[in-house]
N, C-alpha and C positions, 0 to 999 in steps of 0.2 A: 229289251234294252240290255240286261245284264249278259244274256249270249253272248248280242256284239263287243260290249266291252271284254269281255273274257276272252274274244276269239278276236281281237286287236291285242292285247296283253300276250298271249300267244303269238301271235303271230311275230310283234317286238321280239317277243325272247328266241323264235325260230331263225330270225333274221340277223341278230345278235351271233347265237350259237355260227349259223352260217359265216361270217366275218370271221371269226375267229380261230375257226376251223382249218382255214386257209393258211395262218400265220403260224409260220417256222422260225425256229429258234437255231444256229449252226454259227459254228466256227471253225476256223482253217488256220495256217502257219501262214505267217505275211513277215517277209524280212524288213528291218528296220534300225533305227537304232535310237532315236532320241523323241522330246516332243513336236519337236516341228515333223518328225516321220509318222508321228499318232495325229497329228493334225492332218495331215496329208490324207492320210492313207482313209481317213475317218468319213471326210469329205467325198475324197473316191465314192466311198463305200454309199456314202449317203444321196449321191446324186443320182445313182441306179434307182430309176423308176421301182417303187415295191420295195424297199428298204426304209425302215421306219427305224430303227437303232443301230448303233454300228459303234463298237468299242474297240481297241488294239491296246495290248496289255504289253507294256515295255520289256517285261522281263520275259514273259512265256511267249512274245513273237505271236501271240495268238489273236488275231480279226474273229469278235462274235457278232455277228449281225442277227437282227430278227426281219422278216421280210414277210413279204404276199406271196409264196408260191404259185398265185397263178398271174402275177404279174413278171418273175423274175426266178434268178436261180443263181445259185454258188458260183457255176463258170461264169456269169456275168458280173459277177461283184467280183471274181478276181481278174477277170480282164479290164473291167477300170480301174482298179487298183495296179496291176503293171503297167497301164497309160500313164500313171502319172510317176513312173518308177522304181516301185516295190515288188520284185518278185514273189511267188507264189509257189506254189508246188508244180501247179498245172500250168502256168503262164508266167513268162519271163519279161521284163519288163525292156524296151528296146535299150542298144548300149547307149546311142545317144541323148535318150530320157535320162537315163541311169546317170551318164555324165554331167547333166546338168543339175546334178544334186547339189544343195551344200556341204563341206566336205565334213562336218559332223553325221549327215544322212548316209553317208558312203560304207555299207555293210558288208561283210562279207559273202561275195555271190560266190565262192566256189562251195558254201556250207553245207555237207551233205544231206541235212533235212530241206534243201532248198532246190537240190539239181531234178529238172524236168527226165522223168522217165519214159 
């Protein structure tokens, strides 16, 4: 009796370990400008399947998400993120998205840390 519980107890913490293993911690440059753009952008972030936190910092422009790696990935958190308007480093978001911002969200898209290479 003491094996099995020992080798269930084990097995919890293997299976724990495994989970967590998996979960990445990263952040990227996401242009913006106010809190309805952290609000935005947050939700982008958060509706990609595998993304379990997701913060945008007003001042550093910086999106840090934590996700499942084997459900998702960077490029896919920044292409919902230009869906809904927000450019990225790697993905621009369309001009007619872009234009339908409010005109407090309207950032500057020519900003050198923001032009797609």
């Amino acid at each position: 009796m003491k094996t099995k519980v020992l080798s269930l107890v084990a097995m919890f913490f293997l299976g724990t370990f495994a989970v967590f293993a998996q979960s990445k911690t990263e952040s990227f440059l996401v242009n913006g400008n106010c809190g309805m753009c952290e609000k935005r952008i947050e939700k982008a972030a958060l509706a990609v399947d595998g993304v379990s936190k997701a913060d945008w910092n007003k001042e550093t422009k910086k999106l840090e998400i934590v996700y499942d790696a084997s459900k998702t990935n960077t490029d896919k958190v920044e292409v919902a993120v230009a869906k809904v308007g927000h450019d990225t480093k790697n993905h621009k978001a369309k001009d007619e998205v872009y234009d339908k911002l409010p005109g407090c969200c309207k950032y500057d898209r020519e900003a050198p840390e923001f032009q797609n290479k």
